[in-house]
N, C-alpha and C positions, 0 to 999 in steps of 0.2 A: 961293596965290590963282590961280584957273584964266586965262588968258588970255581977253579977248573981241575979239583983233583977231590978224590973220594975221602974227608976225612976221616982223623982217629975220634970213634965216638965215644970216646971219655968215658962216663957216666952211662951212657946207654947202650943197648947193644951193637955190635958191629955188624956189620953187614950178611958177614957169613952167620950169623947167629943171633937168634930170635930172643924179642924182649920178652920177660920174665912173665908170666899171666896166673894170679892168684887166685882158684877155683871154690867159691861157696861150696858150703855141704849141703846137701839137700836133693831133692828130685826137682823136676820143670811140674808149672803145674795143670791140672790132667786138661784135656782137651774141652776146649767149649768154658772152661772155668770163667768165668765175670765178663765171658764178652757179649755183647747184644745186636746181631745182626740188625742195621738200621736201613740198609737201603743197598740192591745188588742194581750196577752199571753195565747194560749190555752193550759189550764194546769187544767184539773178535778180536782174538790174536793183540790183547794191549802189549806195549811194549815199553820204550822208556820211560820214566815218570819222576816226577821232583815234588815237592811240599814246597808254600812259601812259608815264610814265619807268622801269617794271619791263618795261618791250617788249610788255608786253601790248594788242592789237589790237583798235578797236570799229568796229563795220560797220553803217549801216540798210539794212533791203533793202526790198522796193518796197511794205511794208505798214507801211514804217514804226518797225518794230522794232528794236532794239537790238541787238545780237552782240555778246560777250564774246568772244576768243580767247588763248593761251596764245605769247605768241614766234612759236611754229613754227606756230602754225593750228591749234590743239586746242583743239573748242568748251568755254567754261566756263561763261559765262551769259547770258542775255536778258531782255532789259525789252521787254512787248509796254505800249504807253500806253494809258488808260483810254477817252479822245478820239482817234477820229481825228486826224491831222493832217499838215504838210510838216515835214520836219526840213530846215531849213536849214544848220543846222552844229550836230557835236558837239564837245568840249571836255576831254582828259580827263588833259593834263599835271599838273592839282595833286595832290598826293599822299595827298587825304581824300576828292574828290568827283571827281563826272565832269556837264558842264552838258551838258544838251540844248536846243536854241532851236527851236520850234517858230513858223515864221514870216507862216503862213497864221492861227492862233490867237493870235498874237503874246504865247506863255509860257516863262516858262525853267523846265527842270526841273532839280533838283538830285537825282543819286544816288550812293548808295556805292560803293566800292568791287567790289559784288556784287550792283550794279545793283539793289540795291532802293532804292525811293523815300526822299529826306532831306525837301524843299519843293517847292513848287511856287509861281511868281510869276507873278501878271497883271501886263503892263506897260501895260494902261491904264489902271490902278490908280494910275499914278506917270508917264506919258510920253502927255503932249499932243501926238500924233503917230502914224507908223509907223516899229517898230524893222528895219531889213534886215538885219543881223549883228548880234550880242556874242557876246561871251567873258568871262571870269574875270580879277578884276583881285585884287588880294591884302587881305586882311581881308575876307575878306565880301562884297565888293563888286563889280560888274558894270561894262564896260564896253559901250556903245551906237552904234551910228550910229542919229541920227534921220533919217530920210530926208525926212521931212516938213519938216523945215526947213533939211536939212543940219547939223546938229552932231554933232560925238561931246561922249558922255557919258560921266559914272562915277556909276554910282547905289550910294548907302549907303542898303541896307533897313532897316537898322537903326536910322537915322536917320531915315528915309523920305525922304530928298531927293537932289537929284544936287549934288555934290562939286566936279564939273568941267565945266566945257563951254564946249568948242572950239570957234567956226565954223569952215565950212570954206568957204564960198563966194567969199570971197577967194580962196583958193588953188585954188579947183576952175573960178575964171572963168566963160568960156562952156563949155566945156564938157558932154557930157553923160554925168555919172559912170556907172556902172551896178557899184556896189560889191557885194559878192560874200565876203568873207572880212575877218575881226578876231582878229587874235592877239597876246598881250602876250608876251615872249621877252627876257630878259637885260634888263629894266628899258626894254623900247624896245614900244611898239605898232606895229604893222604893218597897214593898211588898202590892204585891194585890189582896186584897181579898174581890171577889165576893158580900159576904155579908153583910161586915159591912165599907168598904171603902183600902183607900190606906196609911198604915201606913209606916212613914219614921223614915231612920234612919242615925247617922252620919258613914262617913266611918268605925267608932270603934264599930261600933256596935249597939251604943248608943240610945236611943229611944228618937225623937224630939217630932211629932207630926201625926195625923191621919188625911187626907183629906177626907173631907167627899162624897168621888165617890163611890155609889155601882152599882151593876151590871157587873161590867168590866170583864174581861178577859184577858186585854191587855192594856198598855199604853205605849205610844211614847215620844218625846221631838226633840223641835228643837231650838234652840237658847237658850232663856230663861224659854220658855212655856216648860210646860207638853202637852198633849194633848192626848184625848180620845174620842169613838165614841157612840152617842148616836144614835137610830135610823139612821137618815137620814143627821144628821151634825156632825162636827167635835168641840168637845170643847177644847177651849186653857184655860190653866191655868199658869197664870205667877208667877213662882217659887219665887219671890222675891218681886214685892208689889201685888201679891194674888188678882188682876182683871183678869176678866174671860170674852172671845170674845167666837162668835161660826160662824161657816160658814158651809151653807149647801153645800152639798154631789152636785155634777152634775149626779148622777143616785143612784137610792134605791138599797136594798137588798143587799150593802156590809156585806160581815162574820167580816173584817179586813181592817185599813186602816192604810198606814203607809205615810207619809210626809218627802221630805228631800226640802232643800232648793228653790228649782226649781218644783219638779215631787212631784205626788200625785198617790200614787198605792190603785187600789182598789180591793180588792180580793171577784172575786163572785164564785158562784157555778159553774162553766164551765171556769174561768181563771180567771185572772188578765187586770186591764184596767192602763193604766198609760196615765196621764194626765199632759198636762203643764200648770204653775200657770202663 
């Protein structure tokens, strides 16, 4: 049963106050150290972008389109959309589809593996409001910030209704959010906003605890870490005993940086660089 009040978070932080983050000794290390520029993608003004779990790379650049790449930066396919529109975030961890949110049209698209079209969903078809992030929850189902009211959601199409739904106005006070990113990781939601940090949640909904990152836009994970970009390094945060690395960037003025196993993609004003670690 979904929650409809901001719990007492026990154990973890509460709302108003940010969970604990355990900081190594050491410096970031110096620039350029162990990476090996393998291949730059010239792609203007890139913008949203995802990783699958095969390391494969997706990139929209400023018309909107979808970029398929191979690990190393070898083009494989593109989705140009039928409609104009804003891609607010792509999505392409699950291992059958990849989501596109289109945030000005307020649609989710679903495509394969080879970017061709699976669905496509109006969400005001189902959400009395304005969606600003989702992502992909598991069976089927979507997860939402309404912004219109402040809730996240879980919508079941299949059911036609939503599942779950969290306020957040409790926990978000006075404040004024300006949320940015939704990503489900290890059975935990992640919701980030800008201004006051990165509030988590359990798959049900549930409200744990608030990381204290602001600025972001955007955050990653690989292994265990979270990880986020501050200027000119990368900060790891490790999800589970809460010590925090950082390693600098081998070139400035990244917009976006995404990490999979191997490759280090850095999205600048005029393309994308991918680097071997």
């Amino acid at each position: 049963m979904a929650q409809t009040t901001a719990p007492a978070a026990d154990s973890v932080a509460p709302a108003g106050q940010a969970a604990p983050v355990v900081s190594l000794p050491g410096t970031a290390a110096p620039a350029g150290a162990g990476w090996q520029l393998v291949r730059t993608i010239s792609l203007p003004q890139p913008g949203a972008a995802s990783l699958d779990r095969r390391g494969n790379f997706y990139v929209t650049d400023a018309q909107n389109n979808l970029h398929q790449y191979s690990p190393d930066g070898q083009a494989l396919n593109t989705y140009s959309p039928a409609q104009p529109g804003h891609t607010m975030q792509v999505e392409a961890w699950n291992t059958a589809k990849v989501l596109v949110f289109y945030d000005d049209r307020q649609q989710l698209v679903l495509l394969d593996r080879f970017l061709a079209p699976i669905s496509e969903l109006a969400l005001p078809e189902y959400l009395d409001g304005q969606a600003r992030v989702a992502t992909l929850a598991p069976d089927d189902r979507f997860w939402l910030l309404n912004e219109s009211d402040l809730t996240l959601r879980q919508l079941d199409v299949n059911q036609k209704r939503f599942t779950i739904t969290t306020p957040l106005d409790l926990l978000i006070g006075r404040s004024r959010p300006d949320f940015r990113f939704l990503r489900e990781y290890q059975n935990n939601l992640y919701l980030v906003d800008r201004t006051s940090g990165v509030y988590v949640f359990d798959n049900l909904g549930n409200y744990r605890k608030k990381l204290p990152f602001t600025g972001l836009t955007h955050v990653g994970f690989r292994g265990d870490e979270l990880y986020y970009q501050t200027a000119d390094e990368v900060h790891f945060f490790h999800l589970y005993t809460f010590q925090e690395r950082m390693l600098r960037l081998p070139v400035a003025g990244a917009t976006q940086v995404l990490m999979s196993e191997q490759y280090l993609y850095l999205s600048l004003p005029t393309g994308v660089q991918v680097y071997k670690m």
